[in-house]
N, C-alpha and C positions, 0 to 999 in steps of 0.2 A: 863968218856966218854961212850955213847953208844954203846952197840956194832950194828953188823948187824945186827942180828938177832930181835932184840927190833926195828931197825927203821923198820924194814919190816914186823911186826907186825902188828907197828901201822900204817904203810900204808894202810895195808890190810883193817884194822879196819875201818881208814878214809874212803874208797871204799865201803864197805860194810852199814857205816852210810849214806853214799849218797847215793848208790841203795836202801836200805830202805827208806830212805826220798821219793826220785825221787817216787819208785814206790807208795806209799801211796797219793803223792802230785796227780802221776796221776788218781788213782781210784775217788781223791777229786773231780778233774775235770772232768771226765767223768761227775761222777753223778749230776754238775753243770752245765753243757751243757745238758742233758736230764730233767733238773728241769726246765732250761728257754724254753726247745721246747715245753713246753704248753700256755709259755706267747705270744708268736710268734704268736699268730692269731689278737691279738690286735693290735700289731704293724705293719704287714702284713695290716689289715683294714686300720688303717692310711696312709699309705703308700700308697697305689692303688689308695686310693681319693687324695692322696697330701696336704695332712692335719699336721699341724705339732704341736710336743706336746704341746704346748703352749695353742693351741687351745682348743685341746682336753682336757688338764688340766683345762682350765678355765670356761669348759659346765661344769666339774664334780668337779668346786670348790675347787680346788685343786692346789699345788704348781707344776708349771713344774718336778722339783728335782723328787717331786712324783709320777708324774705321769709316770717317767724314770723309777723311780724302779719298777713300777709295770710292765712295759715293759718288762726289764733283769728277772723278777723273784726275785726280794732281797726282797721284800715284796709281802704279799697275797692281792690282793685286793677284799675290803669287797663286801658283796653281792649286798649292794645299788649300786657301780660302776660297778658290771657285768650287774646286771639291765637295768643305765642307758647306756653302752655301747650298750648294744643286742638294746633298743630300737633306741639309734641313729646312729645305721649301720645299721638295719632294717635286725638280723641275732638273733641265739635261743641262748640263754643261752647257750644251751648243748656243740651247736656250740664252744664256748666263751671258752669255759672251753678243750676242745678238747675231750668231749666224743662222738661228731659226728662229721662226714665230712661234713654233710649236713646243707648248712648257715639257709634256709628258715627257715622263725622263724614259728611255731605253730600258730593256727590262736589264736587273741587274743579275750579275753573278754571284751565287750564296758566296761565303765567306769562308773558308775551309779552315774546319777545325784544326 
């Protein structure tokens, strides 16, 4: 038989592997909630026009699934899709990426025949 002193041990024990846990788990999610607040301008875009990602998946050739993750942040999306995003919201790269506030995109270079 156990005594008390052993079941209250391992209570303690159990308590202590949970606040470990718990607090680790939260530091996880913080820093996954500040990973997706840079994808948030893309989806923000969609949204204001009323555009749904269907849509938006299928300009930039792409699986809906995909283009979801690029949304949450689970995947980076490649430079050709910041590209084609900046130019079809008519906003800057820098914008895109959240190193500025400011949408107006830079003026562009014509296209040379």
């Amino acid at each position: 038989m156990r005594s008390l002193s052993h079941i209250k041990l391992s209570v303690l024990q159990n308590i202590y592997n949970y606040l470990i846990l718990r607090y680790i788990y939260s530091i996880w999610v913080i820093n996954l909630k500040t990973g997706i607040l840079k994808y948030g301008r893309i989806r923000d875009l969609r949204n204001d026009r009323g555009l749904t990602q269907e849509k938006i998946a299928k300009m930039l050739n792409v699986k809906q699934n995909t283009y979801c993750q690029y949304e949450i942040g689970i995947v980076n999306y490649p430079l050709d899709v910041v590209v084609k995003l900046a130019e079809y919201y008519n906003v800057s790269v820098d914008y895109l990426v959240g190193l500025t506030d400011e949408a107006t995109p830079y003026p562009r270079r014509r296209k040379q025949p």
